[in-house]
Legacy VTK file of the C-alpha trace (Angstrom):
# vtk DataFile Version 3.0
C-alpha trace
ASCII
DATASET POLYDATA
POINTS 79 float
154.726 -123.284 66.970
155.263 -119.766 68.235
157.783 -118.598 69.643
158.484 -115.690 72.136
157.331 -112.272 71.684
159.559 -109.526 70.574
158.944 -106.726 72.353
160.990 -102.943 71.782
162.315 -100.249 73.565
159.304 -98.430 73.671
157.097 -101.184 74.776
159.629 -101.612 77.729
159.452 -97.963 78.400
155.721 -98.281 78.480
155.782 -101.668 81.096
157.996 -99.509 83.327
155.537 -96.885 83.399
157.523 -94.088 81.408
156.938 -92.305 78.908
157.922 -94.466 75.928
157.859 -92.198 72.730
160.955 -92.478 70.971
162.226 -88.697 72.150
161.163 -89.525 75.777
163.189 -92.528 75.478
166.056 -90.874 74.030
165.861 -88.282 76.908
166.067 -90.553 79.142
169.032 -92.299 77.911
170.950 -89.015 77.546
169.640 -87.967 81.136
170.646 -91.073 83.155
173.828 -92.150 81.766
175.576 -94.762 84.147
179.241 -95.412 85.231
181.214 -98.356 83.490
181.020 -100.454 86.716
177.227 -99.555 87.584
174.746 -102.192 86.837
171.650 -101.183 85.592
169.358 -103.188 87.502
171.100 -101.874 90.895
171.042 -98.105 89.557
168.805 -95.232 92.105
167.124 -94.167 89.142
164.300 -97.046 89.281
161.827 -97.286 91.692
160.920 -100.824 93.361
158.578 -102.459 91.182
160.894 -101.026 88.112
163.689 -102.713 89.621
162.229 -106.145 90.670
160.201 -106.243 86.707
164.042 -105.427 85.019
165.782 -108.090 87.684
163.190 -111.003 87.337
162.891 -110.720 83.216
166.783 -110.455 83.128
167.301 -113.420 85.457
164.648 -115.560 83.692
166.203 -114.724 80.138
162.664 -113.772 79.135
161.374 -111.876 75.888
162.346 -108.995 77.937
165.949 -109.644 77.985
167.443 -108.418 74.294
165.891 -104.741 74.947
167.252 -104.886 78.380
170.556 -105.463 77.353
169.545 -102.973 74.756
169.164 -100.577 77.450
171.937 -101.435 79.380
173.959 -100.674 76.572
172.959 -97.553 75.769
173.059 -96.470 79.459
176.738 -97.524 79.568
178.299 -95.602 76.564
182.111 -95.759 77.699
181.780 -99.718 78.499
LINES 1 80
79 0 1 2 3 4 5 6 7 8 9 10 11 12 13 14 15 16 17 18 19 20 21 22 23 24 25 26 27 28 29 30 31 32 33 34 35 36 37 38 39 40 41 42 43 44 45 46 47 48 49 50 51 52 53 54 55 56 57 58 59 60 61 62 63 64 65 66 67 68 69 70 71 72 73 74 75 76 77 78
């Protein structure tokens, strides 16, 4: 039986539409940096269909959701 995919940072980079090499990635990281009470989901710097793909995949717990948090955590480096 298979199970679900794993899928990595730059794979969700590239589902988002941004550039997902690993420097691009790490640019972005560095670039958009979010407050300790900001979630990322509700953060300006994703457009609509960004949003709604990050807010469906984290509210169905989907392969999607460990780089997500992985994201999230990154984003939020004095949570």
């Amino acid at each position: 039986m298979l199970g679900e995919p794993e899928y990595s940072m730059n794979e969700l980079f590239a589902q988002l539409g941004l550039d997902s090499s690993d420097e691009a990635i790490d640019g972005f990281v560095e670039k958009n940096q979010l407050a300790k009470n900001e979630k990322l989901i509700e953060s300006d710097i994703w457009n609509d269909n960004q949003r709604m793909f990050l807010q469906e995949e984290w509210t169905k717990d989907a392969a999607w959701v460990e780089i997500i948090d992985d994201l999230n955590v990154r984003m939020h480096p004095d949570a």
